[in-house]
C-alpha positions as CSV (number, residue, x, y, z in Angstrom):
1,X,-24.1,24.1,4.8
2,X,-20.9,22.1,3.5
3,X,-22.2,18.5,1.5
4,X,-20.8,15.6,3.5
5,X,-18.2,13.7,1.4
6,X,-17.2,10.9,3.6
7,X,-18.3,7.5,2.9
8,X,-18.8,6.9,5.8
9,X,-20.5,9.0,8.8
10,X,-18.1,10.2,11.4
11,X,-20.2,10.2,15.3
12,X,-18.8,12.9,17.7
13,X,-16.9,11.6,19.9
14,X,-15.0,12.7,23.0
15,X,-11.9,10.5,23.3
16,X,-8.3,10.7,24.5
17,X,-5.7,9.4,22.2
18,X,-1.8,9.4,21.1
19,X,-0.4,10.3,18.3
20,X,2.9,7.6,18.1
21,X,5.1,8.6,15.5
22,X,9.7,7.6,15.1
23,X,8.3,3.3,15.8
24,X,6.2,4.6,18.6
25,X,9.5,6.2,20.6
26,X,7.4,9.8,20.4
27,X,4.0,10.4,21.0
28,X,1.9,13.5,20.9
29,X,-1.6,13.6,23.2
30,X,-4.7,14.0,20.8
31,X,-8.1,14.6,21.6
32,X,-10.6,12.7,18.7
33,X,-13.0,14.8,18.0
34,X,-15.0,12.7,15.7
35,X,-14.8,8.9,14.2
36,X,-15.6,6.4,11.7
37,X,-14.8,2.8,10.6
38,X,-12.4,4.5,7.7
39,X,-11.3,7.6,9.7
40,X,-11.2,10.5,12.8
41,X,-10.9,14.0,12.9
42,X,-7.8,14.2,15.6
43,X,-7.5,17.6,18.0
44,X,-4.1,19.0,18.6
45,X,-2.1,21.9,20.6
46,X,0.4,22.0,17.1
47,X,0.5,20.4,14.3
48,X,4.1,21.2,13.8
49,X,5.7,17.8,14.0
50,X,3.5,15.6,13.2
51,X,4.0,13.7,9.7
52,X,1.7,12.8,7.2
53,X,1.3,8.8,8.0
54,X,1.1,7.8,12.1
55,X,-0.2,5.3,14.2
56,X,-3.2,6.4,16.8
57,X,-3.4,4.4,19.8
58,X,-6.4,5.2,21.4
59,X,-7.1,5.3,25.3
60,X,-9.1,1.4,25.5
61,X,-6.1,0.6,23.0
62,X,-7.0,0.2,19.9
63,X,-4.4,1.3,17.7
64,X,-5.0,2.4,13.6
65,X,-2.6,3.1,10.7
66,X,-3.7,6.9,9.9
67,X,-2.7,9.0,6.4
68,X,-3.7,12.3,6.9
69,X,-6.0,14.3,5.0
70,X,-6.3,17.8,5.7
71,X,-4.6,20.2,8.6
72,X,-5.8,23.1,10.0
73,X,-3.5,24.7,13.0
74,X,-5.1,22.6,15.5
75,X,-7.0,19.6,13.7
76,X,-5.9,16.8,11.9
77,X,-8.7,14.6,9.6
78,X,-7.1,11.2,8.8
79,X,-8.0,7.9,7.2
80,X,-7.5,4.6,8.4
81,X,-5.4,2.4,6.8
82,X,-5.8,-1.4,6.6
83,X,-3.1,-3.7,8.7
84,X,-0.5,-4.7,6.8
């Protein structure tokens, strides 16, 4: 079994989101998979597109400042940012 390496633990979650990248003119539907108060493992058709730093505006609107962390072809594990 893989060691956890988070700081924080992540609860399963079943949640829709958007991925708003280019000021929040594009967006790109997301599924989050998982989530903590320092990050979210995001579910996608394609990563193709998508840039390393985005905002995620989730469905009751909460919006974070994500830097991603690791890619596979479909999932996206970021970290939360602090407001600038």
């Amino acid at each position: 079994m893989q060691e956890e390496r988070r700081a924080t633990i992540r609860h399963r979650t079943l949640k829709g989101g958007k991925i708003a990248i280019n000021d929040g003119f594009s967006v790109i539907d997301c599924t989050v998979r998982n989530m903590s108060t320092t990050g979210a493992m995001l579910r996608v058709t394609s990563i193709l597109g998508i840039p390393d730093a985005f905002q995620l505006i989730m469905s009751d609107g909460q919006k974070f400042d994500c830097v991603v962390q690791r890619k596979t072809a479909t999932d996206i594990g970021v970290t939360f940012q602090p407001a600038a």
